[in-house]
C-alpha positions as CSV (number, residue, x, y, z in Angstrom):
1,X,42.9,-7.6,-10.4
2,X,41.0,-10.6,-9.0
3,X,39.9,-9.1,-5.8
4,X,39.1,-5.5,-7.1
5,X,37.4,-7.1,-10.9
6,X,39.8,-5.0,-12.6
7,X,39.4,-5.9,-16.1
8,X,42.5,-5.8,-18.4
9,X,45.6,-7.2,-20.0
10,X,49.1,-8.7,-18.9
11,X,52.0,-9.2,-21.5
12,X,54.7,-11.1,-20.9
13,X,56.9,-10.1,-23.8
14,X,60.2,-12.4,-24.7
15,X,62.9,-10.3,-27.0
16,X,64.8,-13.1,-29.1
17,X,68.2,-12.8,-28.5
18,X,67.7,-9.7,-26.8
19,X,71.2,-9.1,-25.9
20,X,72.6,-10.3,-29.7
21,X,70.6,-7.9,-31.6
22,X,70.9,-4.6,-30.0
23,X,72.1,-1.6,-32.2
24,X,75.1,0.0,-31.6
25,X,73.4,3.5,-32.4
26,X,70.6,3.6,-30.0
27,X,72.8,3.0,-27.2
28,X,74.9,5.9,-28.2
29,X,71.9,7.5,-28.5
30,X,70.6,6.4,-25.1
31,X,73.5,7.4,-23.7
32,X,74.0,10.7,-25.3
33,X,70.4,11.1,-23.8
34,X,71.1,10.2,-20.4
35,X,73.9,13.1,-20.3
36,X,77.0,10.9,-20.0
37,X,80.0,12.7,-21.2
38,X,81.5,11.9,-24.6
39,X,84.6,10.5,-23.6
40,X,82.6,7.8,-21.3
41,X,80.3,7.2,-24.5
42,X,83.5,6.6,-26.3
43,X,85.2,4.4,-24.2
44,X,81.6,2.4,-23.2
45,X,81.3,1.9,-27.2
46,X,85.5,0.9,-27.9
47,X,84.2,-1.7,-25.1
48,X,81.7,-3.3,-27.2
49,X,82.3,-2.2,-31.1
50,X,86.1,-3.3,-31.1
51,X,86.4,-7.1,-30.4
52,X,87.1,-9.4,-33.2
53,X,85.1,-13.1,-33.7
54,X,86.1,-16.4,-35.2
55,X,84.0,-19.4,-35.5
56,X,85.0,-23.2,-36.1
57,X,83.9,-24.5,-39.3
58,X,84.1,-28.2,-39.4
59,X,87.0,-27.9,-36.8
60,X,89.1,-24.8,-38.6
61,X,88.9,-21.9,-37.2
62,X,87.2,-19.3,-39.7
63,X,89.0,-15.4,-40.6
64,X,88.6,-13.0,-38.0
65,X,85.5,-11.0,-38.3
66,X,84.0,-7.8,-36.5
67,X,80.0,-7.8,-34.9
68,X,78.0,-4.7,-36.3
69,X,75.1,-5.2,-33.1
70,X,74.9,-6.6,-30.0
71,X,76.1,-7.0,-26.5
72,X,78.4,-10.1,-26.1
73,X,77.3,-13.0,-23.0
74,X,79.4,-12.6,-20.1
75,X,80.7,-9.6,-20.5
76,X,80.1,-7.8,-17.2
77,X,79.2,-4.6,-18.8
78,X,76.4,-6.3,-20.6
79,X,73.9,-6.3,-18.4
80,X,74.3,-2.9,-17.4
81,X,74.4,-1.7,-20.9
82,X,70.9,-3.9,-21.8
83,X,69.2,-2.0,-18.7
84,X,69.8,1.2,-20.7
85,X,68.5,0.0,-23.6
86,X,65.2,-1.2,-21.5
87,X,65.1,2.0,-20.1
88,X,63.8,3.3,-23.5
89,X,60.8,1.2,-23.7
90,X,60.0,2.3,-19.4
91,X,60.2,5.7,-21.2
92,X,58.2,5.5,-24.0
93,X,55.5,3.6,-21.7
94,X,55.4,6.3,-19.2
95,X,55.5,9.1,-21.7
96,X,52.4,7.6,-23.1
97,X,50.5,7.6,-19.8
98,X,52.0,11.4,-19.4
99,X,50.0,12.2,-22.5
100,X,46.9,10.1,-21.8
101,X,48.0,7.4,-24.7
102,X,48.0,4.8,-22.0
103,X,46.8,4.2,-18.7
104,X,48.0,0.6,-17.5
105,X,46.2,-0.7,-14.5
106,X,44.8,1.5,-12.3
107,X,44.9,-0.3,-9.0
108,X,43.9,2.9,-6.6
109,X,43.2,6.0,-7.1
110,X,45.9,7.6,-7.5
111,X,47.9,4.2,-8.6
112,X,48.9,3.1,-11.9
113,X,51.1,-0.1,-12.8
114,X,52.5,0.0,-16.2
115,X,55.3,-2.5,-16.4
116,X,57.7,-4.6,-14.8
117,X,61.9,-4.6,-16.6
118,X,64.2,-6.8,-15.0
119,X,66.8,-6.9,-17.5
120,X,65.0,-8.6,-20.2
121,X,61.9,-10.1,-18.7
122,X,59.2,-7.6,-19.1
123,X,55.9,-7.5,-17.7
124,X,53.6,-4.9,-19.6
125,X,50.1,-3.9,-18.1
126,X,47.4,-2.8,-20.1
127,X,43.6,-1.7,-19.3
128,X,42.6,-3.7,-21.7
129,X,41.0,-1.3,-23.7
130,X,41.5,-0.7,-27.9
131,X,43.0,2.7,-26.9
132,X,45.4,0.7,-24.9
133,X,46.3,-1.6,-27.2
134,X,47.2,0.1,-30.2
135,X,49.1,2.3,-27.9
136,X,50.9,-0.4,-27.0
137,X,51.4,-2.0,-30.0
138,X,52.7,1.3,-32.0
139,X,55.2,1.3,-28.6
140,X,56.6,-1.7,-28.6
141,X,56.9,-1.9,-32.8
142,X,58.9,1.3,-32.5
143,X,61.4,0.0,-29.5
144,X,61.4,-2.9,-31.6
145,X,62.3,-0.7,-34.8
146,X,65.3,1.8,-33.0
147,X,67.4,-1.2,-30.8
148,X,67.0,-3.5,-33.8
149,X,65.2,-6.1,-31.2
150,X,62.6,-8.6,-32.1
151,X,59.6,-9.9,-30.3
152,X,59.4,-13.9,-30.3
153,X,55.7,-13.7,-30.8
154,X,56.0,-18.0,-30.0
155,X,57.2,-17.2,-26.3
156,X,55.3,-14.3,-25.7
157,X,52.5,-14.5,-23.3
158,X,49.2,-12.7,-22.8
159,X,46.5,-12.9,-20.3
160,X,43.3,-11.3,-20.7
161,X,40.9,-11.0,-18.3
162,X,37.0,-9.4,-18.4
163,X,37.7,-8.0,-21.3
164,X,35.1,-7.2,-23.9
165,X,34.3,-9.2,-27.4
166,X,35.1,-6.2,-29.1
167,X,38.7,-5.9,-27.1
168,X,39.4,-9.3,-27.5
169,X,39.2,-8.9,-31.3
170,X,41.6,-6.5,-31.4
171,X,44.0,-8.3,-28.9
172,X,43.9,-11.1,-31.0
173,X,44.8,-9.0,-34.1
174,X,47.8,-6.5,-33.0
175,X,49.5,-9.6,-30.7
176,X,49.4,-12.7,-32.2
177,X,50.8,-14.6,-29.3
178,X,50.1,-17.2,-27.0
179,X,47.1,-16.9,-24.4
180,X,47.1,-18.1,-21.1
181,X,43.9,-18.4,-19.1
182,X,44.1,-15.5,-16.0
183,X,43.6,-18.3,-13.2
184,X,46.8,-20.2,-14.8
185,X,49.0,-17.5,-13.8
186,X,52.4,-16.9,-15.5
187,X,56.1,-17.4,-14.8
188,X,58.2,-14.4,-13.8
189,X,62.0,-14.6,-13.3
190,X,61.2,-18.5,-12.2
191,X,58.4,-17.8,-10.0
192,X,55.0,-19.1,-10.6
193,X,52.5,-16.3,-9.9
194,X,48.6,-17.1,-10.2
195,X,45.5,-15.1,-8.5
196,X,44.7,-17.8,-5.9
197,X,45.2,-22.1,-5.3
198,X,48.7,-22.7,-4.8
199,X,49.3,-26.2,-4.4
200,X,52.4,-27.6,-3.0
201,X,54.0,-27.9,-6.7
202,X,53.8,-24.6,-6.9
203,X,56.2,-23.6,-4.4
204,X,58.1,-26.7,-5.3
């Protein structure tokens, strides 16, 4: 973006307790999708939608009661299950491009960058312009809306860069969240990235 002035936007979106809140329905949905046969969809759901929970209350151990969302910690199917459910928002992103909704970056001519998903840290690229961005923000309000997820707006991140008065406005207005200066750079899955200066506490 730096070296070729590409004007535009970077989101670094945090899900709040992405893997406590997803529905049980759009990853039967997702899955259904996908073409996985029945039986596996039934046995993947027994997996997550039969397990049992009891807290301690002031050290007794409270009734027995059953989750109606979510993917429990440390289960090993977990992660594999939350990819799926990611995999709906890499959808809807490119479909949008597909239909000229959204372009992204375009870092060549034939060379668009969209968004980064590793599990749930996700990178979303935007042109920057209003087109874009109520693109994005009727995309990420309805993945929001079908896996019952929720966007900590005080974690998220966005960094604008060359962008218009006008497209600033509307930035401002569709994602209230927190804005980082483009030659601060961000943090992705613990690395510091930033368009140019490393210093030595960088790579520290």
């Amino acid at each position: 973006m730096k070296v070729k002035n590409i004007k535009g936007a970077i989101f670094k979106i945090h899900l709040a307790k992405a893997f406590d809140k997803v529905s049980w329905l759009y990853l039967q949905l997702i899955l259904t999708h996908l073409g996985f046969d029945i039986a596996f969809i039934r046995w993947i759901l027994s997996c997550i939608t039969t397990i049992s929970f009891s807290v301690l209350i002031n050290g007794a151990a409270s009734p027995f009661f059953h989750a109606e969302r979510g993917l429990r910690q440390g289960f090993p199917l977990s992660p594999l299950l939350f990819l799926l459910v990611a995999e709906g928002l890499s959808r809807a992103l490119k479909e949008a491009i597909r239909l000229g909704n959204f372009t992204g970056l375009q870092l060549a001519q034939n060379l668009h960058i969209s968004h980064l998903l590793f599990v749930d840290d996700i990178l979303i690229f935007c042109s920057g312009s209003v087109r874009d961005l109520c693109a994005l923000d009727h995309i990420l309000k309805l993945f929001s809306k079908e896996t019952g997820m929720d966007i900590n707006v005080g974690k998220s991140t966005i960094i604008p860069y060359l962008l218009s008065t006008e497209e600033e406005r509307v930035l401002s207005k569709l994602f209230p969240f927190h804005t980082t200066a483009f030659e601060e750079g961000i943090h992705y899955l613990k690395f510091f990235i930033k368009p140019n200066a490393y210093q030595k506490q960088d790579w520290a």
